[in-house]
Each structure stands twice: as C-alpha cells, then as structure tokens.
Backbone bond lengths (Angstrom), bond angles and torsions (degrees), N, CA, C in turn:
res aa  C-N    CA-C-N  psi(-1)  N-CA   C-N-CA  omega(-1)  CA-C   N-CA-C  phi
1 X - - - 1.460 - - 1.527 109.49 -
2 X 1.176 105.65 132.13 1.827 118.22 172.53 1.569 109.46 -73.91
3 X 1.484 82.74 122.16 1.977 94.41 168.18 1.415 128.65 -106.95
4 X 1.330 140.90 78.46 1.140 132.19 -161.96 1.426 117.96 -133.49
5 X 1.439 107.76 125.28 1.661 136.71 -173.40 1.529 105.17 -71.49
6 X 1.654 102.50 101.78 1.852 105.33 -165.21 1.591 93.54 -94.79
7 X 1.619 132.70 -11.72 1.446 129.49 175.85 1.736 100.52 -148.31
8 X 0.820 125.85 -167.64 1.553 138.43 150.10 1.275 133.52 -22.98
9 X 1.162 99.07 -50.22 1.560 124.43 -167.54 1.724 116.66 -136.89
10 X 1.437 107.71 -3.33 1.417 97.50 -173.10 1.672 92.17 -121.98
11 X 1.713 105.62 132.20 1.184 98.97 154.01 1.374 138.50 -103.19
12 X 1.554 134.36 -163.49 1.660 120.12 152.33 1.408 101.47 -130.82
13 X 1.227 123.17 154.72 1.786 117.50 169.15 1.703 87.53 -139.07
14 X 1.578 88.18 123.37 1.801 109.86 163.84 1.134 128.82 -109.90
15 X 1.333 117.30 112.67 1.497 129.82 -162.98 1.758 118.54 -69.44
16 X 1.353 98.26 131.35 1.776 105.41 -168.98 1.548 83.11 -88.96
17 X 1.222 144.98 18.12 1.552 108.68 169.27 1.594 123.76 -129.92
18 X 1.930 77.57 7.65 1.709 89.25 177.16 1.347 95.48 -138.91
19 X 1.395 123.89 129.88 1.265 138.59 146.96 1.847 121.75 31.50
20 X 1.389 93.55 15.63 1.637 117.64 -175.72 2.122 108.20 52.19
21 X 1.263 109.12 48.54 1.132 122.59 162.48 1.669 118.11 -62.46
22 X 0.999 91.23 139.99 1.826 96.01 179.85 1.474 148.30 -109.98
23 X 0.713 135.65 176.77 1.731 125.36 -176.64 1.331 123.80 -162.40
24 X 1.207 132.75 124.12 1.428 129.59 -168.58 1.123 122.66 -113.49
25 X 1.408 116.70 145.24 1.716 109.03 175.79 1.425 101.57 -135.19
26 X 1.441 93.14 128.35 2.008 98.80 164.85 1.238 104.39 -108.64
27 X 1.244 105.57 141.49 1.497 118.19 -178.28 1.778 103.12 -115.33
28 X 1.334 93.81 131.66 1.587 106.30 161.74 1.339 142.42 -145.37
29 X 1.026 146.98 167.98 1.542 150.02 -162.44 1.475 96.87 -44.73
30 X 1.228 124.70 -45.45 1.430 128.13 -173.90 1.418 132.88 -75.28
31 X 1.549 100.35 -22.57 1.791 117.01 -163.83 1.497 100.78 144.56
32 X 1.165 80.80 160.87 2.636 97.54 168.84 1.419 111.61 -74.84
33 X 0.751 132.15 170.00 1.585 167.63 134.60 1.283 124.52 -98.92
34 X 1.199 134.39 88.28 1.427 145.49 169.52 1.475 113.88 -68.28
35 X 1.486 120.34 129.01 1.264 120.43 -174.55 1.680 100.26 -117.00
36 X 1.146 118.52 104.79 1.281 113.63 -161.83 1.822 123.80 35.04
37 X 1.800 106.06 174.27 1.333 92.23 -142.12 1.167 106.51 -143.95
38 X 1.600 109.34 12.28 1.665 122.31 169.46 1.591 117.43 73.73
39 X 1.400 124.57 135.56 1.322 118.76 177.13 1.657 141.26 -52.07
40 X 1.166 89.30 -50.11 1.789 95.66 -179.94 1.568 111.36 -106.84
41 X 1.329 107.08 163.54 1.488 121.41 -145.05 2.087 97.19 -85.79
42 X 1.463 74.23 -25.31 1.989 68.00 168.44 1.347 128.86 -67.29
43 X 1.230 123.87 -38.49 0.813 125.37 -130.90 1.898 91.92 -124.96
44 X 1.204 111.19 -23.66 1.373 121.32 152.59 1.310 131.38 -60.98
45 X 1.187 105.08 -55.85 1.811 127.60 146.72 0.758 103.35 -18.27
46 X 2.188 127.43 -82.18 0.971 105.74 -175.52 1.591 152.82 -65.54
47 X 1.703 97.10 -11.77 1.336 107.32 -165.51 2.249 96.52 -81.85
48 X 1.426 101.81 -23.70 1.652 103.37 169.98 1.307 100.04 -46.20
49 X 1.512 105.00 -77.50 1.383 121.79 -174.89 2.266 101.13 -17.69
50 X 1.144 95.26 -79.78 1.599 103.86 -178.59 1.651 107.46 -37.22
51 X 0.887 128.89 -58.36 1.461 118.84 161.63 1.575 129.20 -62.30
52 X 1.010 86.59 2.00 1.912 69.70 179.22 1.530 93.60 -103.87
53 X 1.621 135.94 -17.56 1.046 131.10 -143.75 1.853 82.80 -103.43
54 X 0.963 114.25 -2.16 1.602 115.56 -170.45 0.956 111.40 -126.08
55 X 1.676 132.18 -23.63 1.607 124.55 -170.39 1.441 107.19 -137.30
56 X 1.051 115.28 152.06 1.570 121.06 -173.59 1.533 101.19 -82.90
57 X 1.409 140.90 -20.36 1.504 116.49 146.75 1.615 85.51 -175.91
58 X 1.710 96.20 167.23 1.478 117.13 -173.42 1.547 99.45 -84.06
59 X 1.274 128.32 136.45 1.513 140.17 -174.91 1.571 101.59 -88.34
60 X 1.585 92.01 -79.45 1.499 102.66 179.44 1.254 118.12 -118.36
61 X 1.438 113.12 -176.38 1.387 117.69 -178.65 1.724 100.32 -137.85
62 X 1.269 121.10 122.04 1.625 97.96 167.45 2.060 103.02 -111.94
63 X 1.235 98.42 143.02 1.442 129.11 177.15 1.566 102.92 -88.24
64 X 1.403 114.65 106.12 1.107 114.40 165.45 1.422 132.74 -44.80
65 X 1.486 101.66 -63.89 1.390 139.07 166.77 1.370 112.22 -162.07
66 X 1.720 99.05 178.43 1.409 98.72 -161.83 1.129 105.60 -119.60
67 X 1.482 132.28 80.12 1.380 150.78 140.37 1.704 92.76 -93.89
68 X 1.781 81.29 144.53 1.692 101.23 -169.18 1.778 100.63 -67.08
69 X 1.100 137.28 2.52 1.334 131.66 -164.60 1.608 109.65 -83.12
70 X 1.360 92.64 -42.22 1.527 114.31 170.14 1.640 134.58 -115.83
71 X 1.008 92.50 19.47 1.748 106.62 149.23 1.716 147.24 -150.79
72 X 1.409 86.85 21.03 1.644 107.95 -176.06 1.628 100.86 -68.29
73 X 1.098 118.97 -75.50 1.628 128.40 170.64 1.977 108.58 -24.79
74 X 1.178 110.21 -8.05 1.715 91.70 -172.73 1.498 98.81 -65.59
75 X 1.586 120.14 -32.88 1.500 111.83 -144.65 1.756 88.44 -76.56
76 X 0.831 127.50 32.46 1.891 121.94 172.46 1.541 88.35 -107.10
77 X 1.224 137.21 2.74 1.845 146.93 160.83 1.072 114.64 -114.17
78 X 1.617 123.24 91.37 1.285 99.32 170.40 1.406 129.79 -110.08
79 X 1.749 101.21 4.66 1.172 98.25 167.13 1.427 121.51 -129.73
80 X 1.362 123.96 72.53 1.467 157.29 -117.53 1.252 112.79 -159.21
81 X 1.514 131.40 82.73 1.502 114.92 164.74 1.519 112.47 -28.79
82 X 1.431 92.77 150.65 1.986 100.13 -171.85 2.066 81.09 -137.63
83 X 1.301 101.92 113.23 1.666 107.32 159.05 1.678 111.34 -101.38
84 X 1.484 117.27 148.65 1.071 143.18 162.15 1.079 154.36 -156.50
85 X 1.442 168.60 156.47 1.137 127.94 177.13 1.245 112.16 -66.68
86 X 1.688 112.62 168.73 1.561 123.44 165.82 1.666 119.08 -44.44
87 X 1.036 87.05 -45.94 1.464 96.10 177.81 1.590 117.02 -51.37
88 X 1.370 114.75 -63.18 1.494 127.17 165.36 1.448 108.22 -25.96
89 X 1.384 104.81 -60.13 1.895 98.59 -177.92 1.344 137.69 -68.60
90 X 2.022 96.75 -22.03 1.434 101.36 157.48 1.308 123.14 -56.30
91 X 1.459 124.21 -60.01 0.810 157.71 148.12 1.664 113.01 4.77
92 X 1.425 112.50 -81.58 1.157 115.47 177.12 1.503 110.16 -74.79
93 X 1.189 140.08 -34.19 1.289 128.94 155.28 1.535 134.53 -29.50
94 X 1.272 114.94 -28.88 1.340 139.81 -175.85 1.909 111.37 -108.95
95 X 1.065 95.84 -96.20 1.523 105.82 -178.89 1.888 118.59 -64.29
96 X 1.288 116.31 -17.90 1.315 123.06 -156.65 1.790 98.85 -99.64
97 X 1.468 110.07 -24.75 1.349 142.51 -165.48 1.867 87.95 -81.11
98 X 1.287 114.61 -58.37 1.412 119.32 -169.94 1.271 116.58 -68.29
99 X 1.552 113.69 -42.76 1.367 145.53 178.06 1.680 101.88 -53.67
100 X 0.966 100.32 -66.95 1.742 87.69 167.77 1.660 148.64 -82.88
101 X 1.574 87.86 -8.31 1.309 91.41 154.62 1.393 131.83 -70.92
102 X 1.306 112.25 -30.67 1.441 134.78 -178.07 1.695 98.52 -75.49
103 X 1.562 115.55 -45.17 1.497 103.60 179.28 1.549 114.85 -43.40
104 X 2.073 91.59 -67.22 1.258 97.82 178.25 1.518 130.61 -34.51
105 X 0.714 132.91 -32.90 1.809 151.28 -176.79 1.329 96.59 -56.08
106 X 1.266 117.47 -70.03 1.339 123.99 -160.62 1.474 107.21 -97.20
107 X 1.766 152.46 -8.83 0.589 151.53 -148.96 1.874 111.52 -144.65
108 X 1.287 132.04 96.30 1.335 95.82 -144.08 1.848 103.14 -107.36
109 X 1.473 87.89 -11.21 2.058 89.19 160.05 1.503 110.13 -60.54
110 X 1.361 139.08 7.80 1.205 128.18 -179.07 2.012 101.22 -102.31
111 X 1.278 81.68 -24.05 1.913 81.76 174.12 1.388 138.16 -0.23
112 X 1.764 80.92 -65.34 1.870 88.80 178.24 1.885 118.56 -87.83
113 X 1.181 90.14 11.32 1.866 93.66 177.61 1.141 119.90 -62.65
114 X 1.315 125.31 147.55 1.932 112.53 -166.01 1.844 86.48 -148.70
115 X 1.157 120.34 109.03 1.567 118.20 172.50 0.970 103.47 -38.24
116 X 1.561 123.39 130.59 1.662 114.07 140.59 1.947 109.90 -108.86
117 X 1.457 102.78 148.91 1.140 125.59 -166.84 1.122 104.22 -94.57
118 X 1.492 134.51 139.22 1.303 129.92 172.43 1.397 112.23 -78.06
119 X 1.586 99.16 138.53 1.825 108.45 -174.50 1.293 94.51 -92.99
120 X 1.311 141.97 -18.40 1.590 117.06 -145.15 2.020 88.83 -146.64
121 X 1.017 97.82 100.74 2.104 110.15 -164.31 1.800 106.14 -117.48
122 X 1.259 100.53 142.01 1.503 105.15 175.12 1.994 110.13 -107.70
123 X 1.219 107.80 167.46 1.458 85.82 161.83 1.900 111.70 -141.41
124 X 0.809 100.54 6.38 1.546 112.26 -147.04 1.747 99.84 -138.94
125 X 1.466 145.74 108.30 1.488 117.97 152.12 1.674 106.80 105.70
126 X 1.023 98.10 -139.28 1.674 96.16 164.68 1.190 89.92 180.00
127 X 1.797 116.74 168.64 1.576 148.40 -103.78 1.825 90.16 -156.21
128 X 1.198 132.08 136.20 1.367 129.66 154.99 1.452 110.23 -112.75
129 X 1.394 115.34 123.26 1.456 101.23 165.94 1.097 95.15 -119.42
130 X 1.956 108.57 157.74 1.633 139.65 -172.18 1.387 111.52 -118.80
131 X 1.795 101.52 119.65 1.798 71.16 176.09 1.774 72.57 -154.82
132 X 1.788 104.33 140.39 1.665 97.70 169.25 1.059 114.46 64.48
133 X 1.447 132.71 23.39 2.130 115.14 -172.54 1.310 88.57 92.94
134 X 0.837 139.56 -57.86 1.859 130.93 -135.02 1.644 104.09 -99.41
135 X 1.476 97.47 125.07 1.478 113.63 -153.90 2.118 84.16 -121.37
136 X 1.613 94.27 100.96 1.335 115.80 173.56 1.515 124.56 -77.92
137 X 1.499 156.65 99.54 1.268 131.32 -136.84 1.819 79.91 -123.61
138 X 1.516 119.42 133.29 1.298 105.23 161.53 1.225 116.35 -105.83
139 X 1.317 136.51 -173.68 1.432 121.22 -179.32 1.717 96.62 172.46
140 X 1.402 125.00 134.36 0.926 139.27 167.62 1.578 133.64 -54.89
141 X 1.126 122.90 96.08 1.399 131.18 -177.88 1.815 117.72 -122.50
142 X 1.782 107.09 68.35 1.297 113.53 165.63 1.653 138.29 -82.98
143 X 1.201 115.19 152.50 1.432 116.13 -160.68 1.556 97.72 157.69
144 X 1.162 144.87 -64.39 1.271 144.47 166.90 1.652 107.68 -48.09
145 X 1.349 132.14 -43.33 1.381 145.18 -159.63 1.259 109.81 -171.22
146 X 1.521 131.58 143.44 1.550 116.47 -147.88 1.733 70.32 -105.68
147 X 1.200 133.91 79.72 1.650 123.41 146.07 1.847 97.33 173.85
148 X 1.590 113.19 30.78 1.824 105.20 149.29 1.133 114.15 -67.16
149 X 1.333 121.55 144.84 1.329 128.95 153.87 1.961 102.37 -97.73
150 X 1.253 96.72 -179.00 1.575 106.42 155.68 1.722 109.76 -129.31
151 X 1.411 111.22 -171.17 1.181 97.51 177.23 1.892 101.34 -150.72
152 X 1.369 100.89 130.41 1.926 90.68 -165.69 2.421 92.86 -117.49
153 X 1.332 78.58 128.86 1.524 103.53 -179.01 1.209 127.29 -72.43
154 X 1.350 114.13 29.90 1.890 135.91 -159.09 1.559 92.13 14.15
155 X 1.929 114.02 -105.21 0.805 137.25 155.38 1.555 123.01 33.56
156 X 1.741 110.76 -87.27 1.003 133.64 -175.75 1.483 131.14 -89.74
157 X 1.941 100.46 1.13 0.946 115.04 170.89 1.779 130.85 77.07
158 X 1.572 104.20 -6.36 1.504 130.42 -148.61 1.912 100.60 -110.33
159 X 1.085 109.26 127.65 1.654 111.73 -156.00 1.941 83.11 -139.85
160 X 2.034 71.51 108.12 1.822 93.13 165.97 1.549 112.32 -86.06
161 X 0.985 106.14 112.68 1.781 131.98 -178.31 1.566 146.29 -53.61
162 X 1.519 79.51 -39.64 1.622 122.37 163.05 2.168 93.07 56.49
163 X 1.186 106.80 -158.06 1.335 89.05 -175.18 1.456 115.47 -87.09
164 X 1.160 120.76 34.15 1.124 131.76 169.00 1.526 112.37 -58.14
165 X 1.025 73.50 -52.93 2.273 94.90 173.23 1.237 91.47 -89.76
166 X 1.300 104.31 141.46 1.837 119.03 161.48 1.621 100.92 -154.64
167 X 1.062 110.72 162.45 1.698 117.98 166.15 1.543 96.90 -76.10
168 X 1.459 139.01 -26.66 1.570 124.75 -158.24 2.404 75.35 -138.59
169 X 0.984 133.43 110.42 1.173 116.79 178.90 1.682 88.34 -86.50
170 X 1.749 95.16 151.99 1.322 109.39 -177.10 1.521 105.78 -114.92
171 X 1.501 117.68 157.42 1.476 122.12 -173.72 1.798 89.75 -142.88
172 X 0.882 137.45 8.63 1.087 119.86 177.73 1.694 136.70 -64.86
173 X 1.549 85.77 -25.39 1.719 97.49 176.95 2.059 99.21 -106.94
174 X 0.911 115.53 -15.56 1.387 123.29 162.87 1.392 145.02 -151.71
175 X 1.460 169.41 -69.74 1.170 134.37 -173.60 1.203 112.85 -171.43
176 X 1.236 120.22 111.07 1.201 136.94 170.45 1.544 122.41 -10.10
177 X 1.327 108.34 -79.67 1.217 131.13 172.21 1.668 131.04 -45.42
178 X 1.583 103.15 -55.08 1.328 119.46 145.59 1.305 130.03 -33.28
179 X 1.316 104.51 -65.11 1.810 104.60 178.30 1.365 118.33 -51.05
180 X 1.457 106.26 -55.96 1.690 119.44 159.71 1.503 128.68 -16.96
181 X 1.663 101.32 -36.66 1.819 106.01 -162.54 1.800 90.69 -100.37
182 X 1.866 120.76 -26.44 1.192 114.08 -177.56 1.090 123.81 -70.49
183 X 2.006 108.69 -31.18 1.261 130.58 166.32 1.284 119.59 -38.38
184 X 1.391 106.63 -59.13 1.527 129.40 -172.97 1.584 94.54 -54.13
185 X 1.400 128.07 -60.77 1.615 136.24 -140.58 1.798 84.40 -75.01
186 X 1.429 119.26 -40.52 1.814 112.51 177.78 1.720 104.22 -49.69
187 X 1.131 107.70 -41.10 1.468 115.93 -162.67 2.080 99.87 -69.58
188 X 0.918 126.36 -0.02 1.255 123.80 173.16 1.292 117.91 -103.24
189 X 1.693 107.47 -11.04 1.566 100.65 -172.47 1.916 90.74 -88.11
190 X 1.457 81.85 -156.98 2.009 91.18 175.21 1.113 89.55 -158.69
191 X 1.217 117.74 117.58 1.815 125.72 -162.02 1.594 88.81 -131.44
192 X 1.651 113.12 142.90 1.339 97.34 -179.53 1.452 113.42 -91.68
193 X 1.814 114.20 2.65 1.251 136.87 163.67 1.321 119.43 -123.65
194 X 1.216 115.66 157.43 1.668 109.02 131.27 1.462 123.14 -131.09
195 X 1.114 116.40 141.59 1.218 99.71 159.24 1.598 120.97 -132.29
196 X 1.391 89.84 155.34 1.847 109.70 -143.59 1.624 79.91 -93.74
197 X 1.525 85.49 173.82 1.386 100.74 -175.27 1.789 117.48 -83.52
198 X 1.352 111.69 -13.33 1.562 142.28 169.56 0.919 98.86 -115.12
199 X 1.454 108.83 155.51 1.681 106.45 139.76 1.731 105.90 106.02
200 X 1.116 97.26 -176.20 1.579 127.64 168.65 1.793 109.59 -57.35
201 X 1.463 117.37 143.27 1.478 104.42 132.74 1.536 141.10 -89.83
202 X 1.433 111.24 135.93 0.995 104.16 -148.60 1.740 102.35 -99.14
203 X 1.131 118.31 167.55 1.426 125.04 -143.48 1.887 110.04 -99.20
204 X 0.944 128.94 171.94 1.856 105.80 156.77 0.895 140.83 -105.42
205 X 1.427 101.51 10.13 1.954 111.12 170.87 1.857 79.16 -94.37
206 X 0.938 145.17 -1.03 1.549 107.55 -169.19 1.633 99.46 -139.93
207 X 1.161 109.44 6.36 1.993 110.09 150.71 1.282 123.48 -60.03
208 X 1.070 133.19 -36.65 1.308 104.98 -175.28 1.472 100.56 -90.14
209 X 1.363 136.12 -12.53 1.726 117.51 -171.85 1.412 91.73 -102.47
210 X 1.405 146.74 -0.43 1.555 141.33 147.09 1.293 111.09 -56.41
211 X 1.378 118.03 -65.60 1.671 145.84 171.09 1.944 99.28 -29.68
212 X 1.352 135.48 -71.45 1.213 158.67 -169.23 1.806 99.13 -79.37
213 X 1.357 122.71 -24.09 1.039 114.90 154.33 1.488 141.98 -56.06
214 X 1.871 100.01 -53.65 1.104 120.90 156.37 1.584 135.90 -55.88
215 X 0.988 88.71 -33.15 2.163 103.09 162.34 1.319 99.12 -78.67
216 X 1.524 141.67 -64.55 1.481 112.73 168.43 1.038 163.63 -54.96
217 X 1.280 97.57 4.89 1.955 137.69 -169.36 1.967 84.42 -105.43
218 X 1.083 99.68 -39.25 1.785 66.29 -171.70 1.524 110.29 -107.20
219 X 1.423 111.50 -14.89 1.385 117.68 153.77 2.110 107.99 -34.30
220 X 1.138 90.89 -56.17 2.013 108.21 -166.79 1.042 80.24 -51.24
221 X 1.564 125.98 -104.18 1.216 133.34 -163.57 1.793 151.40 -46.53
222 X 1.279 75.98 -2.40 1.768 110.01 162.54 1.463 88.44 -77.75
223 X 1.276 132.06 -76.78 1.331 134.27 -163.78 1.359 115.68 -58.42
224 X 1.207 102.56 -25.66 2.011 104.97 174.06 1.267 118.66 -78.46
225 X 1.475 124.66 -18.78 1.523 130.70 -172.88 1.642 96.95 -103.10
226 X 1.022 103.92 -17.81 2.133 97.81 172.08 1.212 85.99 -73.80
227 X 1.656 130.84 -68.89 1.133 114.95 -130.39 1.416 106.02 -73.66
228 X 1.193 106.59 -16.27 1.904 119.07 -178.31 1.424 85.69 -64.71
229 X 0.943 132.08 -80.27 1.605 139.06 -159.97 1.646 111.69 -24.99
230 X 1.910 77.48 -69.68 1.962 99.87 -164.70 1.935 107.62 -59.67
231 X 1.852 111.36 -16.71 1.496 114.42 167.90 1.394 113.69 -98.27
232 X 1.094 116.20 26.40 1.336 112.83 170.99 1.559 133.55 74.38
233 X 1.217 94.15 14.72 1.718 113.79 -143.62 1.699 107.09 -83.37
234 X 0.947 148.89 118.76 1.429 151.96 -171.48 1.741 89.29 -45.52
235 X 1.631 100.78 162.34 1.384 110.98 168.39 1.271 117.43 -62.60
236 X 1.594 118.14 -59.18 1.397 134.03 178.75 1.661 111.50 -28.00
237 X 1.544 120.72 -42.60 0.999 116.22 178.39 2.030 125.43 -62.73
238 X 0.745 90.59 -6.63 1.487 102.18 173.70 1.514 103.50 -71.52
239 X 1.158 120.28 -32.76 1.507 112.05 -176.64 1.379 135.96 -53.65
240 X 1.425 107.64 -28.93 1.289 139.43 173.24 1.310 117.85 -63.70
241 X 1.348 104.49 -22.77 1.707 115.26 -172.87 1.811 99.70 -62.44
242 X 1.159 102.97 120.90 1.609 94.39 178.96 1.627 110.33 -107.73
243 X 1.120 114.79 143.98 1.590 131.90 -151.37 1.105 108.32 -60.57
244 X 1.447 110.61 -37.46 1.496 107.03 -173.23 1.611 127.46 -69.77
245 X 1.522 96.85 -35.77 1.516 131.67 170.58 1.523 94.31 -33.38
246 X 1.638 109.79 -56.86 1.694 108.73 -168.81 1.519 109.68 -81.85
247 X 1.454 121.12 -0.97 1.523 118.25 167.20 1.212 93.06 105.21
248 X 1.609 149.94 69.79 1.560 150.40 150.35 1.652 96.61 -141.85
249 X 1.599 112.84 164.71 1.329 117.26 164.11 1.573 113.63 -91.48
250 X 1.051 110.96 137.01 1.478 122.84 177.37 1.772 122.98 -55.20
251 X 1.790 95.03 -21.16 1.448 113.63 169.12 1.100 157.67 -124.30
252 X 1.444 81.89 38.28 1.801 123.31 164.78 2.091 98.24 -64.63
253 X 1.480 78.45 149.71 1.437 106.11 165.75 1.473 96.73 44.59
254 X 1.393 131.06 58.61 1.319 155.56 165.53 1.737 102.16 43.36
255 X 1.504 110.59 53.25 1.233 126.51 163.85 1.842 100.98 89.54
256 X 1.359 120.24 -9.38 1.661 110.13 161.63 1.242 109.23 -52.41
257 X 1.642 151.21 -31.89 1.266 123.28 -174.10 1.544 147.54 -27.33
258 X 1.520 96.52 -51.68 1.593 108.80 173.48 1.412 109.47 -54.42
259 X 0.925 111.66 -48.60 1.722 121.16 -164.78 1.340 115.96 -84.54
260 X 1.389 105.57 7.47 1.774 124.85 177.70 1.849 96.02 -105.99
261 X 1.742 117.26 -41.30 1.168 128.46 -176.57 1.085 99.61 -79.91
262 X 1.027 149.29 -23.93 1.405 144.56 -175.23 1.801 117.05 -82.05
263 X 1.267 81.85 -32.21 1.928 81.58 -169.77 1.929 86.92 -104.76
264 X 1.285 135.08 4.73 1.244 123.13 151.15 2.060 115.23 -79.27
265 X 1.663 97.36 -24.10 1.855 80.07 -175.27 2.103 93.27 -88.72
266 X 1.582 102.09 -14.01 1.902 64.77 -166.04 1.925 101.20 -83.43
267 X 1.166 116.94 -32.03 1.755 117.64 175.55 1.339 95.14 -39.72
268 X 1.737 118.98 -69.97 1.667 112.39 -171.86 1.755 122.73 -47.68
269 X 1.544 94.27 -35.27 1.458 94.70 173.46 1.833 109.40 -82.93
270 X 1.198 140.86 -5.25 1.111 138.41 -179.67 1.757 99.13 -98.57
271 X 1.343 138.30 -25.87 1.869 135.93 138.83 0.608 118.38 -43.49
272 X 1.550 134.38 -47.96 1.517 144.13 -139.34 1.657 87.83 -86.56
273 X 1.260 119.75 -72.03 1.092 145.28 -151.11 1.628 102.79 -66.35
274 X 1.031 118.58 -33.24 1.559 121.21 145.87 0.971 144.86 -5.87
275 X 1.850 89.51 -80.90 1.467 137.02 -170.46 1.714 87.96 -70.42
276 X 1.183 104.45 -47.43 2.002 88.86 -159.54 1.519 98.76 -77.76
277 X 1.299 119.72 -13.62 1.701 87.41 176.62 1.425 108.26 -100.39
C-alpha cells in the first residue's frame, strides 16, 4: 500500500490490491478524519495501525459513497461518527447489504467485515465540519453514483474527489450527464491537489487539463454509442473501440482501464438504446 503526505497533516494511502483506490486521513490537534477506508482488512488494518501511532483517536469518518471499495474498512471503527449523504445510507442498506454478502461467499478475507451505516447524513446542499483548525466542506458531486460527495480541505487547499475523479471515469452505476456538471463544478475550485478516488494525486498545474479531459472522454463516447446505434451496428461492436482513440491511457489503474472503458460504452449503449425506441 502507498503512503503519501499530500500537506503537513493530511495523508492518502493507495491500495496495491484493489484498483489503486484511496483513503485519506487529516490529522488534527483534536482527533483524525478518515476519508473513506479501503476494501480489505489488511490493508485497512494497516492504515488504523498509522493512525493510532500518530493521533490520540479517530473522530470521524466520512463515506464517500457506498461502493464496497470505499467503505468496507469502517467496521475497524466502531465507535466513530460515520457522515454521508442520505443517499449513501439508503444505498448501503439495500445494495451494499447484498454486495457483501455475495463478497463474503466468494472472498473469505472479507469474513470479519460488519457494515457500518452512517449515523450523521445530509441530503440537500452541503455540511461543514470543524475539528482542530481544519474546516472540512462536504458537498455533493453525483454522476459516478447518485450519492458521492467530495470533500474540500479549506485550509490546505486539497479537494478529496472521491470517484468523481478517476483516470477512466465510470458511469456504469450512474450517469453520464451528471458526472459532467460535477466535473465541471471541480473545475471552478483551485485545489492545490486532488485526490481522486483511484489513481494518482493529481497536481495544480495539471487539474484543470485532467478535469477537461475527463469531460472529453465522455463527451467521445456518448457520440460513439449513438453512432453505433443510429448505424445499426450490433452492441458487441463497441468493443473494439480502443480507449485511447477516445483520449485516456490504456494504463491507468495498473492496466484496468480498458475494461473500465469497455463496460462504460456497453451500459451507455444498453440507455441509449432504450431511449431510441
């Protein structure tokens, strides 16, 4: 697992065994802030471990959303405010509930995982939390999953992304269009980071042409699944579409890209295809 100090006090740890997913901790005079909490129990473990050896205890935890990638690790807190949106808690109540039963089944280091539910949810606007100096702003940015938040670090200037940002952005569990307008709303701040919910952190000379990247990647491929459609073209043929063609590297997220681009053109082409009849 990657350990890297993005300010003073804030770290990120990116996981080598999942899709380089991430997790943040700010530390302050008062207690941590956990920004999601990584999938498997190792590797969560260890990042506890790193906080306890540095902070006199974890306050909160915020839940991005509720894909198991980034909230399996809470139950190593169990007595830990957990913030999220409303949505998140529906969310994991339902699908997140199934989602791990089904992990568990097949996966058996997930064993000791125990959902935790967020106690403390917004639905509407966005939420400031204070803790230590550090003025946390949350705020809703869906399109990847209709209940991400992000999270912006006043202070330190450093804006957690959640999968809003991706090296390959995904729409498969939510919406094209959407992500597009959240995309856009990142593109107004001036963060001297970001960090994405995968991936790299990304820098501040090179946010906004990453940021404008990602809106042209799905701009392209919006246009590639009409035109498949409006020519008559079987689904299968979308496969061929190669990633780069639409403007991403193929070797993001330690070569998962394609297979992130791939299951974004056939979902869009399985909406699309909908819509036209």
């Amino acid at each position: 697992m990657l350990q890297e100090r993005v300010s003073s006090d804030i770290y990120v740890f990116t996981s080598d065994l999942y899709a380089q997913v991430t997790s943040g901790v700010i530390m302050t005079a008062e207690g941590t802030v956990i920004i999601d909490t990584l999938p498997f129990p190792i590797e969560a473990r260890a990042m506890a471990q790193f906080v306890a050896r540095r902070s006199n205890s974890v306050r909160h935890i915020i839940l991005t959303h509720y894909h198991a990638d980034h909230t399996y690790g809470a139950y190593l807190f169990p007595d830990v405010n957990v913030l999220a949106h409303a949505r998140c808690r529906q969310l994991l109540e339902t699908r997140g509930r199934e989602g791990l039963a089904a992990a568990q089944a097949e996966s058996p280091e997930l064993q000791e995982v125990a959902l935790r539910l967020p106690n403390l949810t917004f639905d509407e606007g966005e939420i400031d939390l204070c803790l230590g100096g550090k003025s946390m702003r949350l705020f809703h940015t869906p399109g990847h999953s209709d209940d991400v938040i992000s999270v912006w670090v006043e202070e330190d200037h450093v804006l957690f992304a959640s999968d809003t940002v991706m090296p390959v952005p995904l729409v498969v569990d939510g919406d094209l269009e959407t992500l597009q307008a959240s995309l856009r709303r990142l593109m107004t701040m001036q963060p001297d980071c970001i960090v994405p919910g995968h991936g790299e952190v990304i820098l501040r000379g090179e946010v906004q042409e990453f940021l404008q990247r990602l809106i042209d990647y799905l701009d392209t491929i919006r246009e590639v699944v009409l035109k498949t459609i409006a020519g008559g073209r079987k689904r299968e043929t979308l496969l061929q579409v190669d990633i780069e063609k639409c403007g991403l590297s193929r070797v993001a997220l330690n070569g998962r890209a394609p297979d992130l681009h791939r299951a974004n053109l056939l979902s869009l082409y399985d909406r699309l295809i909908q819509h036209a009849e």
